[in-house]
DSSP file (Angstrom, degrees, kcal/mol; ACC not computed):
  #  RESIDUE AA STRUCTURE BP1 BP2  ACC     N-H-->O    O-->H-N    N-H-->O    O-->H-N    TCO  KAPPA ALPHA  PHI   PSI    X-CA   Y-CA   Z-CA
    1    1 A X     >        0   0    0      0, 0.0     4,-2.7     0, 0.0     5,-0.2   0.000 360.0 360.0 360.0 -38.2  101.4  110.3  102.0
    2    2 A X  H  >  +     0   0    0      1,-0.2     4,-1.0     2,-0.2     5,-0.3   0.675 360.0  53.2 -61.7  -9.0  103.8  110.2   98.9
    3    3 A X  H  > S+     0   0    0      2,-0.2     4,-2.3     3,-0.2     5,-0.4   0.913 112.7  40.8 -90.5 -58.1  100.8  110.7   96.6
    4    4 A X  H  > S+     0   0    0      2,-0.2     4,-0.6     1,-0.2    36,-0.2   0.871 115.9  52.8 -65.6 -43.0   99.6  113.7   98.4
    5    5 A X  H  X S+     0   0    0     -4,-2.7     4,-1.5     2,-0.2     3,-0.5   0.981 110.9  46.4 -49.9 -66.6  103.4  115.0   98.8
    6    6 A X  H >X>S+     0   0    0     -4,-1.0     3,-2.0     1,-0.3     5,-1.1   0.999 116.6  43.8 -59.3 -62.7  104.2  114.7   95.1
    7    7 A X  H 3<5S+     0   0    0     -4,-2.3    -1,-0.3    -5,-0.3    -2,-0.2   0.831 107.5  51.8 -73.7   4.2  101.1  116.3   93.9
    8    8 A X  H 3<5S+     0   0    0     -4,-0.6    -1,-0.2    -3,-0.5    -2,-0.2   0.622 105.2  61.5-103.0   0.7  100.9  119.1   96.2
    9    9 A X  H <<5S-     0   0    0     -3,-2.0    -2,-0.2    -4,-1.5    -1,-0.1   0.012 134.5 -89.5 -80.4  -4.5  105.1  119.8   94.9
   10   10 A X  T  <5S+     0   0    0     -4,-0.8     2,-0.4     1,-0.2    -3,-0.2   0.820  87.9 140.6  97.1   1.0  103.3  120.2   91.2
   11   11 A X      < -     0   0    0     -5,-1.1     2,-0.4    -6,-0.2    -1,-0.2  -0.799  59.0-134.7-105.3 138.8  103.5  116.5   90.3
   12   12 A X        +     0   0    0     -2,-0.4     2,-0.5    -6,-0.1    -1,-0.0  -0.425  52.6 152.5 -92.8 135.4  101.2  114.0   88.5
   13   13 A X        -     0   0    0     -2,-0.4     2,-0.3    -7,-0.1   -10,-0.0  -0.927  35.3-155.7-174.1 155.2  101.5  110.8   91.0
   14   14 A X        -     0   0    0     -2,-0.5     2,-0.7   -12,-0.1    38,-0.0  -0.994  10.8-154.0-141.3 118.5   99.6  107.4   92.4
   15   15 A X        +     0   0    0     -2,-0.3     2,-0.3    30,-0.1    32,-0.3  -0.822  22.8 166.2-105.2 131.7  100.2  105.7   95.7
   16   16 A X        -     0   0    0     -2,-0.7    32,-0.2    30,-0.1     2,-0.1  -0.801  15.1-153.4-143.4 113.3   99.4  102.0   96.0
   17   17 A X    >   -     0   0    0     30,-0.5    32,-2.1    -2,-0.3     3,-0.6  -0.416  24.1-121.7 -92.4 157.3  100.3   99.3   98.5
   18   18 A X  T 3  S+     0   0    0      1,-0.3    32,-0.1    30,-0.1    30,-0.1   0.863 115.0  20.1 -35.8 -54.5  100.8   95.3   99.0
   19   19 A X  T 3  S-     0   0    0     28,-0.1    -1,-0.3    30,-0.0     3,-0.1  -0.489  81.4-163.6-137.2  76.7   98.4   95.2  101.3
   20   20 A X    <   -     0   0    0     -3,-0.6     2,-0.2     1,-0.1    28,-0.0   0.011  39.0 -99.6 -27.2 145.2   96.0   98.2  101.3
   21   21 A X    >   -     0   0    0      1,-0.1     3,-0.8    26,-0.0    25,-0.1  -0.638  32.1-127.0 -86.7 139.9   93.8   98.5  104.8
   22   22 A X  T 3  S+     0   0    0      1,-0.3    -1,-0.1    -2,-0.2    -2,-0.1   0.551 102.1  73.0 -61.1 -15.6   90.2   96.9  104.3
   23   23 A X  T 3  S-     0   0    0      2,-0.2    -1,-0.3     1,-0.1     3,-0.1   0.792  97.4-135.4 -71.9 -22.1   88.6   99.9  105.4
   24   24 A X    <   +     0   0    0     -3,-0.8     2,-0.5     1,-0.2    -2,-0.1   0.691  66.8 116.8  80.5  23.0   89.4  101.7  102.3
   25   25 A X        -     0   0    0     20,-0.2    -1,-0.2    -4,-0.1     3,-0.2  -0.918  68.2-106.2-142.2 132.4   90.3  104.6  104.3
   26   26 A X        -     0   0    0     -2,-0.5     2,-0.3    18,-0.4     5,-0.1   0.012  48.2 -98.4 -41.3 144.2   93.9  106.8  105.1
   27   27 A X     >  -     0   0    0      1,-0.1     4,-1.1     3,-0.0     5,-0.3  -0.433  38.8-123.2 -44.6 116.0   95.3  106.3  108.2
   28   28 A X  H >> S+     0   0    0     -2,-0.3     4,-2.6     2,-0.2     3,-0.6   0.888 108.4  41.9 -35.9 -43.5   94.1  109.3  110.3
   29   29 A X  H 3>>S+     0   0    0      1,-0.3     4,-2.8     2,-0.2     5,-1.0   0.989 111.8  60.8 -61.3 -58.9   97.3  110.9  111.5
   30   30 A X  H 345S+     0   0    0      1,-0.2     4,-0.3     2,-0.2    -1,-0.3   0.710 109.2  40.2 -29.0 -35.3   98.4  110.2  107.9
   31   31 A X  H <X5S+     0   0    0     -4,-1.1     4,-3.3    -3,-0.6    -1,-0.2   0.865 118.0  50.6 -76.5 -55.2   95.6  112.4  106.9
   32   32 A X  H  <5S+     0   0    0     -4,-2.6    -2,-0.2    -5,-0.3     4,-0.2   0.333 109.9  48.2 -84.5   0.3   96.3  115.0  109.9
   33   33 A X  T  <5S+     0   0    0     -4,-2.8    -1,-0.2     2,-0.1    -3,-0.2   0.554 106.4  54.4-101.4 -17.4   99.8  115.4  109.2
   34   34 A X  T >4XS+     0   0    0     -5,-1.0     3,-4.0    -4,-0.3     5,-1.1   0.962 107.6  58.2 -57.6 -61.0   99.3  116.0  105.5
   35   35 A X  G ><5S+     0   0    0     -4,-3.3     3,-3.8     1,-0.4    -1,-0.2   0.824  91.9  67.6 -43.9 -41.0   97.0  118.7  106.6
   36   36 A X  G 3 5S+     0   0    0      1,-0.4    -1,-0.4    -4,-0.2    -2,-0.1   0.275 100.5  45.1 -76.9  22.5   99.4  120.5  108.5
   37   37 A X  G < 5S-     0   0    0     -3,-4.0    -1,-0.4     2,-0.2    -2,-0.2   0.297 123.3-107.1-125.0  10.3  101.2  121.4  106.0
   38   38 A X  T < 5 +     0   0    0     -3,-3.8    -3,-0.2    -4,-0.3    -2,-0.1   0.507  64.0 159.2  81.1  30.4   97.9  122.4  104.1
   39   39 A X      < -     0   0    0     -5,-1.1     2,-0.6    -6,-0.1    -1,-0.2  -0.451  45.1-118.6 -57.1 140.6   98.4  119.2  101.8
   40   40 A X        +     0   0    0    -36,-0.2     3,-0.2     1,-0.1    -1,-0.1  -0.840  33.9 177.8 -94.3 130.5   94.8  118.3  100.1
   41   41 A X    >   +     0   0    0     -2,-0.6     3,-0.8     1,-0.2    -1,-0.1   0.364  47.7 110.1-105.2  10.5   93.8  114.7  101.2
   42   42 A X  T 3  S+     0   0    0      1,-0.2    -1,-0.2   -38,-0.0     3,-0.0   0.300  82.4  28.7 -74.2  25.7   90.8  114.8   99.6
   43   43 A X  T 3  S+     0   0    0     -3,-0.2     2,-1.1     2,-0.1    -1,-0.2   0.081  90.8 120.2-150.5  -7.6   91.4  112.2   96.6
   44   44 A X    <   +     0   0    0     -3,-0.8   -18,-0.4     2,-0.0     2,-0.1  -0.604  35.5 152.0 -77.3  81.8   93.8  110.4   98.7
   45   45 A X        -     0   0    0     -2,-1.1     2,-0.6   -20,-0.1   -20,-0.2  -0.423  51.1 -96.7 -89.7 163.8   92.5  106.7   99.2
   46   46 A X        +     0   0    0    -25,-0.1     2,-0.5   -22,-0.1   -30,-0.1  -0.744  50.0 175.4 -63.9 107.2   94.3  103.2   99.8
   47   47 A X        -     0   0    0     -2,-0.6   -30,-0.5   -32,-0.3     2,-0.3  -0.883  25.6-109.0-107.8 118.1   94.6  101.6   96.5
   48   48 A X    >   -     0   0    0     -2,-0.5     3,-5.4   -32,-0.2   -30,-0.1  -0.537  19.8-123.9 -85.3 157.3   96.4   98.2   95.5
   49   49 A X  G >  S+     0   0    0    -32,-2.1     3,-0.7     1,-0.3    -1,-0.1   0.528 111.2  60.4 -38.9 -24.6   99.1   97.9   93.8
   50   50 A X  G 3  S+     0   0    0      1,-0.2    -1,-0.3   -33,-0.2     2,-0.2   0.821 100.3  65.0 -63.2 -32.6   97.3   95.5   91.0
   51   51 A X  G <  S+     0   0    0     -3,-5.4     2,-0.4     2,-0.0    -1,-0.2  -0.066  92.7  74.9 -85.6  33.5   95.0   98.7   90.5
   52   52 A X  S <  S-     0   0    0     -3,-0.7     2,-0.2    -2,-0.2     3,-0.1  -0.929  77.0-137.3-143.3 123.0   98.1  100.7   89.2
   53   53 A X        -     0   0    0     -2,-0.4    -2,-0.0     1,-0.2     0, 0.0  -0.416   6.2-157.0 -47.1 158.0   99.8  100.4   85.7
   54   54 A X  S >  S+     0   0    0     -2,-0.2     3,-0.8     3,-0.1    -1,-0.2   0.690  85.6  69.8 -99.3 -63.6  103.3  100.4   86.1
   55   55 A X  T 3  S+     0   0    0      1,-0.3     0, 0.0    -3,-0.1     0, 0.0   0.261  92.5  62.9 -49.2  -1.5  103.7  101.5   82.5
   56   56 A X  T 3  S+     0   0    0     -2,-0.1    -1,-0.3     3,-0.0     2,-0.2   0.345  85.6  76.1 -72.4   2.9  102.3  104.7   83.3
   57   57 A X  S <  S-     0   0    0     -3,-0.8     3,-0.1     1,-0.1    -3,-0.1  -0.487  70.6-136.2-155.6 149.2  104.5  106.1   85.6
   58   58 A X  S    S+     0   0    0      1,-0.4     2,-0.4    -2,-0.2    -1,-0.1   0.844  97.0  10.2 -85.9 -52.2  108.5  107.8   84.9
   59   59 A X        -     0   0    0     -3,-0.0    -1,-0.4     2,-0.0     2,-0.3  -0.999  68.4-134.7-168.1 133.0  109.6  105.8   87.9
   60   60 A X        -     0   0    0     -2,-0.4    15,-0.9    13,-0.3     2,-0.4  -0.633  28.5-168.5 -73.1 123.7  108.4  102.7   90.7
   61   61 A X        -     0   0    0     -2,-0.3    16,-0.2    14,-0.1     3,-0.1  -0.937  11.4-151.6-122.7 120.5  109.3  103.9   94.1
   62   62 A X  E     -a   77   0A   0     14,-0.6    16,-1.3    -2,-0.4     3,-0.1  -0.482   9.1-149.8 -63.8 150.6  109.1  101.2   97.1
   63   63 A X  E     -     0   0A   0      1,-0.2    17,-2.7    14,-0.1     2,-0.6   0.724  39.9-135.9-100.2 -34.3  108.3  103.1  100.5
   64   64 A X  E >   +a   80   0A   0      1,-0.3     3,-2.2    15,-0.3    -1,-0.2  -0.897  46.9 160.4 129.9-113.4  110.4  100.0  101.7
   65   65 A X  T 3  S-     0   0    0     15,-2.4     2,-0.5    -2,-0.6    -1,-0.3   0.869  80.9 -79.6  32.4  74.4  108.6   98.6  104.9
   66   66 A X  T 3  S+     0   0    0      1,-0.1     2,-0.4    14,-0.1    -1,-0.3   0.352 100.2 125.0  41.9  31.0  110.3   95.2  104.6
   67   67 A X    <   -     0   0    0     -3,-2.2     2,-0.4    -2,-0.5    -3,-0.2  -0.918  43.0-160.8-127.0 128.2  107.7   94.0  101.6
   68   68 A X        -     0   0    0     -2,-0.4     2,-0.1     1,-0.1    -3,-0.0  -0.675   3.3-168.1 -89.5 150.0  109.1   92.8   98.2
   69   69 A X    >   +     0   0    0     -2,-0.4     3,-3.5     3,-0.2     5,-0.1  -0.682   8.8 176.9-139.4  79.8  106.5   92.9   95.1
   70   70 A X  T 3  S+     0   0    0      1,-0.2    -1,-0.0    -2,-0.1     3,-0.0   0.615  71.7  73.3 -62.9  -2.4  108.1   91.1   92.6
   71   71 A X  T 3  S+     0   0    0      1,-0.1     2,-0.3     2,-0.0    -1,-0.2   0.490 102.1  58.3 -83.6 -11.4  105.0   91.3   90.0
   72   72 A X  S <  S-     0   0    0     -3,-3.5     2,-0.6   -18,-0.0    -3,-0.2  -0.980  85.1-127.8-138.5 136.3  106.3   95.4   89.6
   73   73 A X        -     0   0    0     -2,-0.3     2,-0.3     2,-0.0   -13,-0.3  -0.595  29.0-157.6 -93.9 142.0  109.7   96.7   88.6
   74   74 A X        -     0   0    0     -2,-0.6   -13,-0.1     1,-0.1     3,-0.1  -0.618  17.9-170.4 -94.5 148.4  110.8   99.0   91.2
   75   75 A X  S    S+     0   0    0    -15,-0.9     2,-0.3    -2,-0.3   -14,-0.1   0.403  74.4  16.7-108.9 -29.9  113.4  101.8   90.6
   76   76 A X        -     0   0    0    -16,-0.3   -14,-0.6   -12,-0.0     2,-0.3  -0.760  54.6-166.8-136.7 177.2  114.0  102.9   94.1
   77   77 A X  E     -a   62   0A   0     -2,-0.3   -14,-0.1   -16,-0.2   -13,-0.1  -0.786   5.8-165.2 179.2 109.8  113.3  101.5   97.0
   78   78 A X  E     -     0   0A   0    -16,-1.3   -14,-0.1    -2,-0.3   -15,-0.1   0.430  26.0-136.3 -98.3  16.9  113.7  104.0  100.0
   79   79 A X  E     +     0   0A   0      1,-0.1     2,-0.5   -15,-0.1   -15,-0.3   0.815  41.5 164.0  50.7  37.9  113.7  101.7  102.7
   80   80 A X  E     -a   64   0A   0    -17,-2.7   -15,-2.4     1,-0.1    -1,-0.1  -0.750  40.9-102.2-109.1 134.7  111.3  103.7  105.2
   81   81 A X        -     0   0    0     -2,-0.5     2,-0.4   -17,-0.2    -1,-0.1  -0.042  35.3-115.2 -38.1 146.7  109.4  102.4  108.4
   82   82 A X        -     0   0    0      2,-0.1     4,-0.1   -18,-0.1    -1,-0.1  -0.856  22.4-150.2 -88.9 155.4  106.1  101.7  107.8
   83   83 A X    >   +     0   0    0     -2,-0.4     3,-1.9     2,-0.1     8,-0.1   0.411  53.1 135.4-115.4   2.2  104.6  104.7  110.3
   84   84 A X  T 3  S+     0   0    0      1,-0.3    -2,-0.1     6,-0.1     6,-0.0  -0.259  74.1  11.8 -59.4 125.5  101.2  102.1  110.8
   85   85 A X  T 3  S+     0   0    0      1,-0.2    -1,-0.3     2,-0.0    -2,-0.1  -0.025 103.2 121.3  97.4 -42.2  100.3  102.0  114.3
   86   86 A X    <   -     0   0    0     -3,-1.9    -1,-0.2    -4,-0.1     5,-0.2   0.034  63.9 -97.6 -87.4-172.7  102.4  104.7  115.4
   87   87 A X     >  -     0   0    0      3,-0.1     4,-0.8     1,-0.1    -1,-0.0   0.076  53.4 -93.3 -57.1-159.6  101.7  108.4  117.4
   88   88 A X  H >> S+     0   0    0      2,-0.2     3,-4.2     1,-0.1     4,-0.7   0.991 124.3  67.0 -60.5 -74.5  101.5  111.2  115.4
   89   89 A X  H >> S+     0   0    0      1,-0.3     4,-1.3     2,-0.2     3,-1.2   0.608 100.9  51.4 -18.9 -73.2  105.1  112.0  115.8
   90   90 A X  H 3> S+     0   0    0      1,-0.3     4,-1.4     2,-0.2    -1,-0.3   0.671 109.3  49.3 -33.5 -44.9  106.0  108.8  113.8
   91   91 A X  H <X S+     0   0    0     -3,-4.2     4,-3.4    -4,-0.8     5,-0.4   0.905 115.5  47.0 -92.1 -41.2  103.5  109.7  110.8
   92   92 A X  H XX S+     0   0    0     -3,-1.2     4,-5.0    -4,-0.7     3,-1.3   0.981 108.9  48.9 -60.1 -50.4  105.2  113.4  110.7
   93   93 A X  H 3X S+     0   0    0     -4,-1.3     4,-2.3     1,-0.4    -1,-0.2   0.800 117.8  45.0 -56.0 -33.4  108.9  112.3  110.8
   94   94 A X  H 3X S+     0   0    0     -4,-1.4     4,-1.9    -5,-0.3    -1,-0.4   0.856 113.5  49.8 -95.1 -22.2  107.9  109.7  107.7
   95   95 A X  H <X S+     0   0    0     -4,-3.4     4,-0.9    -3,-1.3    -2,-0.2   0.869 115.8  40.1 -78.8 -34.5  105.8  112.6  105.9
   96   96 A X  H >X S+     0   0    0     -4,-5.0     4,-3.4    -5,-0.4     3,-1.5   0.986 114.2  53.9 -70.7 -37.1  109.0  115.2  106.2
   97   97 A X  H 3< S+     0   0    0     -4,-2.3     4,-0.4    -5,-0.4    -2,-0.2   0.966 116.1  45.1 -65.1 -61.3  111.5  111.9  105.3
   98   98 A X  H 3X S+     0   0    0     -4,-1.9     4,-0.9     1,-0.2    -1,-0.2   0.550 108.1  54.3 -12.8 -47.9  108.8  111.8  102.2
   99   99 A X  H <X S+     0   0    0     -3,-1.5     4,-2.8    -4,-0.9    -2,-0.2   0.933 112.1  40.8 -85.3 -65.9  108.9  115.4  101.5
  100  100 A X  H >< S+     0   0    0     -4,-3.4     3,-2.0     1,-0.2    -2,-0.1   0.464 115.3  49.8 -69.4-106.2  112.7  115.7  101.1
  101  101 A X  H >> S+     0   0    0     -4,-0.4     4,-5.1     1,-0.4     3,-0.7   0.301 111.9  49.1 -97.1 -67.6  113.1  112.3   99.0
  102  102 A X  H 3X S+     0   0    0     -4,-0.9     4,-1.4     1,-0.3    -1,-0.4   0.970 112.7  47.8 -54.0 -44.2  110.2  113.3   96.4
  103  103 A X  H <X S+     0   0    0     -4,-2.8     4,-1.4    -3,-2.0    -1,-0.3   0.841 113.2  48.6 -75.5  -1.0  111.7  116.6   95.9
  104  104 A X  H <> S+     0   0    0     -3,-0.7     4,-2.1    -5,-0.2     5,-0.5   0.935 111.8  49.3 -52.4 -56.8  115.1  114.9   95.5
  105  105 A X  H >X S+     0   0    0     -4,-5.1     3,-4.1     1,-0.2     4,-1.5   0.867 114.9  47.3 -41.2 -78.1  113.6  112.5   93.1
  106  106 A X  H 3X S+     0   0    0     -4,-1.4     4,-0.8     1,-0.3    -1,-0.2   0.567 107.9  47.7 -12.2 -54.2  112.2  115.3   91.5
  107  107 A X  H 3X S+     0   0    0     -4,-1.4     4,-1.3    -5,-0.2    -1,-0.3   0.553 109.0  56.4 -95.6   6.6  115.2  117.8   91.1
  108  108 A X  H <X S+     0   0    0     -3,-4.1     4,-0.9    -4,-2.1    -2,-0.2   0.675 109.2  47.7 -96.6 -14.5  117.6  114.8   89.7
  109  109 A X  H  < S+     0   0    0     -4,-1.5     3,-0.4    -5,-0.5    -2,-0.2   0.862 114.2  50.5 -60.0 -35.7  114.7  114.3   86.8
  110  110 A X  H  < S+     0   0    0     -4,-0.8    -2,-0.2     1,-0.3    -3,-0.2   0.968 112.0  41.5-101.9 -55.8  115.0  118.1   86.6
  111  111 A X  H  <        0   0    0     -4,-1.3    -1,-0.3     1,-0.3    -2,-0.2   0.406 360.0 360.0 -88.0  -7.6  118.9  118.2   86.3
  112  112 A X     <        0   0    0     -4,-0.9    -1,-0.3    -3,-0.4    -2,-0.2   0.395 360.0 360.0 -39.5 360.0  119.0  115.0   83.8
């Protein structure tokens, strides 16, 4: 969701996990709660984190979900539920939690 968030705020960003789902495919809700805010999920895949440069990137953000990756330096680490498995509700609450945090990030890059 943070990939889809950031770029649909105007921002170049890449979402990648520990353990990516084997289907290769977004979590539904995940999909259907982007949408309601008219987010485009089309380019939005599971990708792992090994497929990612680090050295491309301003800044590493951890979603949290209780998994350390000690192979990537992290800059943040927002501590957040993973929202797998849960209703809808769960997947909005973690896509608005999302929403504000990337435009935080965002507007304390701005005001550096």
């Amino acid at each position: 969701m943070a990939e889809g968030i950031a770029r649909d705020l105007g921002h170049e960003a890449a979402s990648a996990g520990t353990h990516p789902p084997e289907s290769g495919q977004v979590a539904k809700y995940a999909i259907e709660v982007l949408e309601e805010l008219g987010i485009d999920t089309s380019g939005l895949r599971p990708k792992n984190i090994n497929a990612v440069y680090p050295g491309e990137y301003d800044a590493i953000i951890s979603m949290g979900c209780g998994v350390s990756c000690p192979a990537v330096p992290i800059d943040v680490d927002w501590g957040l539920e993973d929202p797998h498995g849960g209703e809808k509700g769960v997947y909005r609450k973690t896509r608005d939690t999302i929403r504000l945090l990337v435009s935080n990030l965002v507007e304390s890059h701005t005001d550096a």
